[in-house]
Legacy VTK file of the C-alpha trace (Angstrom):
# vtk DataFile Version 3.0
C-alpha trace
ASCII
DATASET POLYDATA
POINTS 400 float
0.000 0.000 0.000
1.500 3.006 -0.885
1.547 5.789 1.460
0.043 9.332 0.613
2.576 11.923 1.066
1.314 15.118 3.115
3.255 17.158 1.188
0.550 19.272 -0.946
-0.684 23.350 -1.751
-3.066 24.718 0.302
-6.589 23.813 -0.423
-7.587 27.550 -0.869
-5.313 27.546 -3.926
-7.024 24.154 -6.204
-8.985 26.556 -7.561
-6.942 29.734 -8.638
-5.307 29.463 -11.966
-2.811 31.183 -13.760
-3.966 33.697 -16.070
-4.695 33.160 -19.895
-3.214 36.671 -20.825
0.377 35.722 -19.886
0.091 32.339 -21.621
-0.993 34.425 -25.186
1.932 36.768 -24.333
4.580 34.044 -23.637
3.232 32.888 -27.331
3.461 35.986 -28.548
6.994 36.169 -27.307
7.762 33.144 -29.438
6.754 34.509 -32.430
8.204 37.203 -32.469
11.799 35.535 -31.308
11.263 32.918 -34.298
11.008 36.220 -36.511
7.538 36.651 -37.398
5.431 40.044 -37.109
2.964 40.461 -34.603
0.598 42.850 -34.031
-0.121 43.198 -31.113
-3.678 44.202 -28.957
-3.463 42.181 -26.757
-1.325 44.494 -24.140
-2.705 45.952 -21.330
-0.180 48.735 -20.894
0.041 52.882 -21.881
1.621 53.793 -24.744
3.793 56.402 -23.409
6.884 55.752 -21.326
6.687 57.052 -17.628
7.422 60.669 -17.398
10.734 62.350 -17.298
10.194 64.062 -14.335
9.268 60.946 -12.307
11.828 59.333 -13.222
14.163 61.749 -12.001
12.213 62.145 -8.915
13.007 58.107 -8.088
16.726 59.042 -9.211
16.691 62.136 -6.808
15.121 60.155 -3.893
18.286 57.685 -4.356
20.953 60.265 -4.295
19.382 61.989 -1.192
19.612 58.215 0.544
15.621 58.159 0.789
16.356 53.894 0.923
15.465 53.073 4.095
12.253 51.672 5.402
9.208 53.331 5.346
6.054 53.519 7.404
4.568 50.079 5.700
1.499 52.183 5.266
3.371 54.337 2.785
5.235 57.360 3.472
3.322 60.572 4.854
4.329 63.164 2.221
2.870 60.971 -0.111
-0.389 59.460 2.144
-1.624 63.267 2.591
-1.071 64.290 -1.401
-3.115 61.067 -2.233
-6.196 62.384 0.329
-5.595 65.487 -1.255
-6.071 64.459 -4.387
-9.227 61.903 -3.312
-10.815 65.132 -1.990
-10.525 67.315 -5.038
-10.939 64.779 -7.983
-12.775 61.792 -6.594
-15.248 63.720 -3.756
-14.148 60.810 -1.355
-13.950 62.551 2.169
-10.327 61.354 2.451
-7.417 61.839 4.853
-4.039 60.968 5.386
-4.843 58.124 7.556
-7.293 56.797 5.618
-4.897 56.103 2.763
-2.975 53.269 2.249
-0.521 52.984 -0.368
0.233 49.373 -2.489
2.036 47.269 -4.720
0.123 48.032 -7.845
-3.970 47.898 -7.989
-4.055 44.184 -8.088
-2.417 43.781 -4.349
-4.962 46.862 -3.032
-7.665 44.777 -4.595
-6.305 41.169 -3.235
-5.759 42.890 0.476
-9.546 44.493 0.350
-11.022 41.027 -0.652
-8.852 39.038 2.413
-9.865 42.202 4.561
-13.391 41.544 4.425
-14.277 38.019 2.833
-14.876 34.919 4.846
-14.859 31.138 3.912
-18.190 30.859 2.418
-19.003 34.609 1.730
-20.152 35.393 -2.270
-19.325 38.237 -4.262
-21.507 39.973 -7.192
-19.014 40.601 -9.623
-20.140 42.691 -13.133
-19.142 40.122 -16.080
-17.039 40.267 -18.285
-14.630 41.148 -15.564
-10.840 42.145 -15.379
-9.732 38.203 -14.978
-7.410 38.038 -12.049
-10.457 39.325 -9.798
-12.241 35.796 -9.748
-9.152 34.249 -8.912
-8.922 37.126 -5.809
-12.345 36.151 -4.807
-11.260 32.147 -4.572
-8.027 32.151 -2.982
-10.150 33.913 -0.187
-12.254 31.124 -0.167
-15.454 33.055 -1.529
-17.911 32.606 -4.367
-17.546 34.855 -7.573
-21.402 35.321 -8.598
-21.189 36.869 -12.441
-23.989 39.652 -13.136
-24.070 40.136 -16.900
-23.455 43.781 -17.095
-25.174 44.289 -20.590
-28.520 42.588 -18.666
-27.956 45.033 -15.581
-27.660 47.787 -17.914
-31.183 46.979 -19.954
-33.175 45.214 -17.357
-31.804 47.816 -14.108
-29.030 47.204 -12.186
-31.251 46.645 -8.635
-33.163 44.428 -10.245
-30.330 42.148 -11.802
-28.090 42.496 -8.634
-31.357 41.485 -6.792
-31.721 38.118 -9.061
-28.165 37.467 -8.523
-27.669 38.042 -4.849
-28.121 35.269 -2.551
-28.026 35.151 1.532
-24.428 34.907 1.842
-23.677 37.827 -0.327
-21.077 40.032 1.404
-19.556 42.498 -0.974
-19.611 43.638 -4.679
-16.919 44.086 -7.131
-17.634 47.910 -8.627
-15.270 48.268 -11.754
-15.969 51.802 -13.568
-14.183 52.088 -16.745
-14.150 48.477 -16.986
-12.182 46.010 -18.522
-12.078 44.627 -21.111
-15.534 46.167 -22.394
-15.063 50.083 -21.561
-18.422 50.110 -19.791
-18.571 53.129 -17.579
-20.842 53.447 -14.861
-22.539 56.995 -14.360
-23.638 58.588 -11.413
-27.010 57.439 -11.337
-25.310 53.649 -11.718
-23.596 54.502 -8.588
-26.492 55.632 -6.631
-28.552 52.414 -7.517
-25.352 50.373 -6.724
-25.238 52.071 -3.670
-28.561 52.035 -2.646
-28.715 48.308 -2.629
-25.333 48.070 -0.807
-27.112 49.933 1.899
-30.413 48.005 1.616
-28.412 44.699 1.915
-25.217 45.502 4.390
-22.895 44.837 1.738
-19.416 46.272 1.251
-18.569 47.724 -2.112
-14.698 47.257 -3.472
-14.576 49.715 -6.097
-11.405 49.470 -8.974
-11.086 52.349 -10.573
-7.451 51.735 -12.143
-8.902 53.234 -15.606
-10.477 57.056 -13.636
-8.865 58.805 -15.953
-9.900 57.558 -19.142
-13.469 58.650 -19.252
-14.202 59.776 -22.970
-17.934 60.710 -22.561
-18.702 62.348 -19.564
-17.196 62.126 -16.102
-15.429 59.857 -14.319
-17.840 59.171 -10.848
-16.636 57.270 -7.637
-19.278 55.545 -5.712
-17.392 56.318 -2.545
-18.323 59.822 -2.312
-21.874 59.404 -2.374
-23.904 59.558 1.143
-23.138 56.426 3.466
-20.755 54.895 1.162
-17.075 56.190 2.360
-18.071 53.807 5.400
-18.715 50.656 3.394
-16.268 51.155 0.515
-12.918 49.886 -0.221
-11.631 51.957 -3.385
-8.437 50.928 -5.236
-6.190 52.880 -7.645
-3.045 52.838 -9.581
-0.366 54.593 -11.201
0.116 52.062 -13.545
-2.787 53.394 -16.459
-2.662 57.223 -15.725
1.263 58.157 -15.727
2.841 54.624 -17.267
4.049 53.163 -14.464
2.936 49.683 -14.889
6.377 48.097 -13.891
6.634 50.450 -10.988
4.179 48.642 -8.939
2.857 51.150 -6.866
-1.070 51.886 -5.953
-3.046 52.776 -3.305
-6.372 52.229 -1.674
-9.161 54.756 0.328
-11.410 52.850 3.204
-12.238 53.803 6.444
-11.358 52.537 10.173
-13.422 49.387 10.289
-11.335 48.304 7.084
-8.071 49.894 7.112
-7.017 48.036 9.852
-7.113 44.885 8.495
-5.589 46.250 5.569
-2.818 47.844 7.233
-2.265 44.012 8.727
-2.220 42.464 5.260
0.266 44.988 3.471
2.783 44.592 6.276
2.664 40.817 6.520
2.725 40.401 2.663
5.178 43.379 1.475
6.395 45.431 4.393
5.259 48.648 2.202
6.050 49.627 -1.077
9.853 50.438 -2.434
10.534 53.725 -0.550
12.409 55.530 -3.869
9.379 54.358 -5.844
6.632 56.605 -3.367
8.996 59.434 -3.979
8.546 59.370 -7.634
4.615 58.782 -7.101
4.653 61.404 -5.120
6.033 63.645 -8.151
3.618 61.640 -10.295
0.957 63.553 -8.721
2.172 66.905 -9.735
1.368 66.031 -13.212
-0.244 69.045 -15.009
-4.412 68.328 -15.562
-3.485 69.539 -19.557
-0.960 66.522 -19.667
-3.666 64.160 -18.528
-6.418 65.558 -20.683
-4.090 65.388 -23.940
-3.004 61.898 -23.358
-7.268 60.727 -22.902
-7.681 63.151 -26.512
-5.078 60.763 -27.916
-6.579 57.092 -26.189
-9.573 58.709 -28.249
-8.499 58.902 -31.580
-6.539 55.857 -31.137
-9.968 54.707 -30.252
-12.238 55.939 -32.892
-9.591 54.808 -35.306
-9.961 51.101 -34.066
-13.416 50.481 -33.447
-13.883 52.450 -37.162
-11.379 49.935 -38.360
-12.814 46.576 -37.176
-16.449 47.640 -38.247
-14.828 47.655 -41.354
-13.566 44.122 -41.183
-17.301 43.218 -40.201
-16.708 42.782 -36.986
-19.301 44.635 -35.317
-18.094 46.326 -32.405
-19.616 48.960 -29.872
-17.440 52.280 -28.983
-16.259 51.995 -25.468
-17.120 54.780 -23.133
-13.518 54.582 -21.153
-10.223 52.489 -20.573
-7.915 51.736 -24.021
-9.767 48.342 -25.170
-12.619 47.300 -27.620
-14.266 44.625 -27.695
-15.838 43.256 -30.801
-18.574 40.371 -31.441
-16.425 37.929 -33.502
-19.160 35.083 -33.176
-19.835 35.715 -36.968
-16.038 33.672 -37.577
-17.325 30.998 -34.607
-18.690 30.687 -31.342
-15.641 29.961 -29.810
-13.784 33.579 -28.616
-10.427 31.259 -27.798
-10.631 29.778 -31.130
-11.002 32.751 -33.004
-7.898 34.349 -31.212
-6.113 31.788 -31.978
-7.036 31.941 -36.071
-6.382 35.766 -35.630
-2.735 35.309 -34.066
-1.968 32.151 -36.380
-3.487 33.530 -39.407
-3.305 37.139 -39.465
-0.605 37.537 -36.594
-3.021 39.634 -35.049
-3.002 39.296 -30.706
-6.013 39.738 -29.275
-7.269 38.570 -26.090
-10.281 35.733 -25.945
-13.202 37.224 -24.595
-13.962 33.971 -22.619
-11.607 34.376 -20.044
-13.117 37.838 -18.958
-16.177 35.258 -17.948
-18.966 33.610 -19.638
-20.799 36.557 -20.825
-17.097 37.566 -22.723
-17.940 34.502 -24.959
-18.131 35.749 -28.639
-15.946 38.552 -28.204
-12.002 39.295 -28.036
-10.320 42.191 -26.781
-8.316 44.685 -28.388
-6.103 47.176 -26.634
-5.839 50.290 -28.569
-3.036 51.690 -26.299
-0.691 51.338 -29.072
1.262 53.360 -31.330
-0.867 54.711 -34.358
1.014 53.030 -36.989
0.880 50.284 -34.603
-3.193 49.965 -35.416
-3.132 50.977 -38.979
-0.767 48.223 -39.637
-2.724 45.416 -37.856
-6.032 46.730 -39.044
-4.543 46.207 -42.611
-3.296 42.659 -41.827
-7.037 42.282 -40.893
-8.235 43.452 -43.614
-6.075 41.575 -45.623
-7.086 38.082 -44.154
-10.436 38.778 -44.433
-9.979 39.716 -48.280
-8.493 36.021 -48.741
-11.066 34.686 -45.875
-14.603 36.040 -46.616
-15.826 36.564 -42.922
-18.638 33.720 -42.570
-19.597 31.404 -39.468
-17.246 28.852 -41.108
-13.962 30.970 -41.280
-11.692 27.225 -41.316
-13.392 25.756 -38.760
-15.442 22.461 -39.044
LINES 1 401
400 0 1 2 3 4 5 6 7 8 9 10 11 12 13 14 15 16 17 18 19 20 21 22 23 24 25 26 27 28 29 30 31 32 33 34 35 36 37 38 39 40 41 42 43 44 45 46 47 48 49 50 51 52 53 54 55 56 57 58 59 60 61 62 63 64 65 66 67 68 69 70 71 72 73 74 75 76 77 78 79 80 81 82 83 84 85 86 87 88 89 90 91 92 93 94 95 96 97 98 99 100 101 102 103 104 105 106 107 108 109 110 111 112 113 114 115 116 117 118 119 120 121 122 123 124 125 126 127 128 129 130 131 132 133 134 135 136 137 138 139 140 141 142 143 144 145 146 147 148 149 150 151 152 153 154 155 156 157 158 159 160 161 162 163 164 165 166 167 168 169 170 171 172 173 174 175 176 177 178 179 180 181 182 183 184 185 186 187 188 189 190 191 192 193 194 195 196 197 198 199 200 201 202 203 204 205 206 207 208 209 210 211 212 213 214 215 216 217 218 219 220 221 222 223 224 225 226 227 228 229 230 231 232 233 234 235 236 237 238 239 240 241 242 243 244 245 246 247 248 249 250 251 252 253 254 255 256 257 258 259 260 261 262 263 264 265 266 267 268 269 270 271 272 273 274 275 276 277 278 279 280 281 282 283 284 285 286 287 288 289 290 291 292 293 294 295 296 297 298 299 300 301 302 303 304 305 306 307 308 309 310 311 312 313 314 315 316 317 318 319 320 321 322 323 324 325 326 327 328 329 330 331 332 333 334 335 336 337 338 339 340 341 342 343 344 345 346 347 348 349 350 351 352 353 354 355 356 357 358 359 360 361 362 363 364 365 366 367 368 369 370 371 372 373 374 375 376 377 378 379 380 381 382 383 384 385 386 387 388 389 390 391 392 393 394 395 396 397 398 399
């Protein structure tokens, strides 16, 4: 009889998986070192390269020996200019203490959903979703419950959440711009979303990575409406707004009742962010409103040039309202979004993104990222157009 060995993962962890956007970019990576063109969508990063003047803000904050450790909260200078800027631009009744700064948006979000989730707790999450978020909700041994955004958005969002919700609902996932879809939430969005937070005692963990890439109207954080700054944990970045992606620096807004237990999870995971790196955020911050409102102008054209592009090709394909990514129904080529990326990328060396793994309700779609170069899109909107040419768009498109 052979003996079973005790050596094994935890539990919590048979259910999180690794994500199907790095496996598409390791094969990306292939092709391209095997010498074949690729254009690429399928990115999730800005097309600019992070500012001069943060960079030598990290490079001054070395020379002056700012390399020690920090508060693992973040450092103060940097704490207050973040409630600061919650204040002004978000209407979040902010302060220093209430501030916590991150590795990135992804860790604020992982730390919010171990702050508040228990074994057995569900979470309404708005599908298609950003991917690694379902994955968040499982390793904290929680139920992901998917709420088909386009239905919330037709039939009313208190009426879907309501069909949705179930007696161990704890929290919901609030993603405005989202990804992959560009689906912003308005005001009024927020007050029904936070209306039935209220009704029900749920918390609300709010991503708003993509705030400032709002093309029609304004960006709107649920936070700052009545009641909510209580029962709200709201997570940003610097990744998406100055280009600091491989920085990995973000921050999150909650009050007492939650910040303490994420003040416990950033120290016992990270021990605070890279000091020199909250220096340059700091600077980050400083950015000119003109600079920010030129760069969403040019996500915008880049935009208008895509979706313009793929309609087109046939692919019918609505214009997002915010973040850098479109995402077209491709169920006229077949049913199947991961097959279809895979034609496009083996076919037409075009990247894209399966619209499967943003959830069920992703099926039929892929995602393109339009934060890319402009010659960058004309050129794979042309190898497109090309394949289609030789491949009339039908169901069929080579598959059997």
């Amino acid at each position: 009889m052979t003996k079973k060995s005790g050596l094994r993962l935890a539990k919590r962890l048979d259910e999180v998986g690794f994500s199907d956007i790095v496996q598409i970019r390791n094969k990306v990576l292939d092709l391209r070192a095997s010498g074949q063109m690729v254009h690429s969508f399928h990115g999730g990063e800005p097309f600019f390269d992070t500012p001069e003047p943060i960079k030598y803000a990290m490079l001054k904050a070395l020379v002056e020996n700012k390399t020690r450790y920090a508060p693992s909260s973040g450092i103060e200078p940097l704490r207050a200019a973040l409630a600061k800027k919650l204040q002004t631009r978000n209407r979040i009744d902010a302060t220093t203490d209430s501030v916590i700064v991150t590795a990135g948006g992804a860790h604020a979000l992982h730390v919010a959903f171990q702050a508040v989730l228990n074994p057995g707790d569900d979470v309404l999450l708005f599908s298609p979703y950003w991917t690694p978020i379902r994955d968040m909700v499982t390793g904290a041994e929680a139920r992901a419950l998917l709420v088909p955004t386009a239905t919330a958005r037709r039939n009313g969002l208190t009426k879907t959440l309501e069909q949705f919700s179930t007696p161990h609902t704890r929290a919901i996932y609030y993603n405005t711009p989202q990804n992959p879809s560009g689906t912003v939430f308005s005001r009024a969005d927020a007050e029904e979303v936070a209306a039935f937070a209220k009704k029900h005692e749920l918390i609300v963990i709010a991503d708003e990575a993509y705030e400032d890439l709002v093309y029609e109207g304004e960006h709107f954080s649920i936070a700052s409406l009545p009641g909510m700054a209580e029962r709200t944990i709201t997570t940003f970045t610097f990744s998406k707004s100055y280009a600091m992606t491989g920085w990995r620096i973000g921050y999150a807004v909650a009050g007492e009742l939650f910040m303490s237990g994420l003040k416990k999870l950033v120290l016992y995971s990270i021990n605070g962010v890279s000091t020199p790196t909250q220096w340059a955020a700091l600077d980050a911050l400083s950015t000119p409103q003109s600079v920010i409102d030129a760069r969403r102008a040019e996500y915008r054209a880049k935009r208008d040039m895509l979706v313009a592009g793929l309609c087109e090709c046939g692919l019918e394909c609505e214009t997002p309202e915010g973040a850098f990514y479109a995402f077209p129904d491709v169920s006229k080529i077949h049913k199947d979004s991961r097959r279809v990326a895979a034609m496009l990328l083996d076919k037409a060396h075009v990247a894209t993104i399966p619209g499967v793994v943003f959830g069920a309700q992703g099926e039929g779609h892929v995602r393109f990222g339009y934060s890319v170069p402009t010659d960058a899109i004309t050129a794979g909107l042309a190898a497109l157009k090309s394949y289609f040419k030789a491949t009339p768009l039908t169901a069929k498109q080579g598959f059997d």
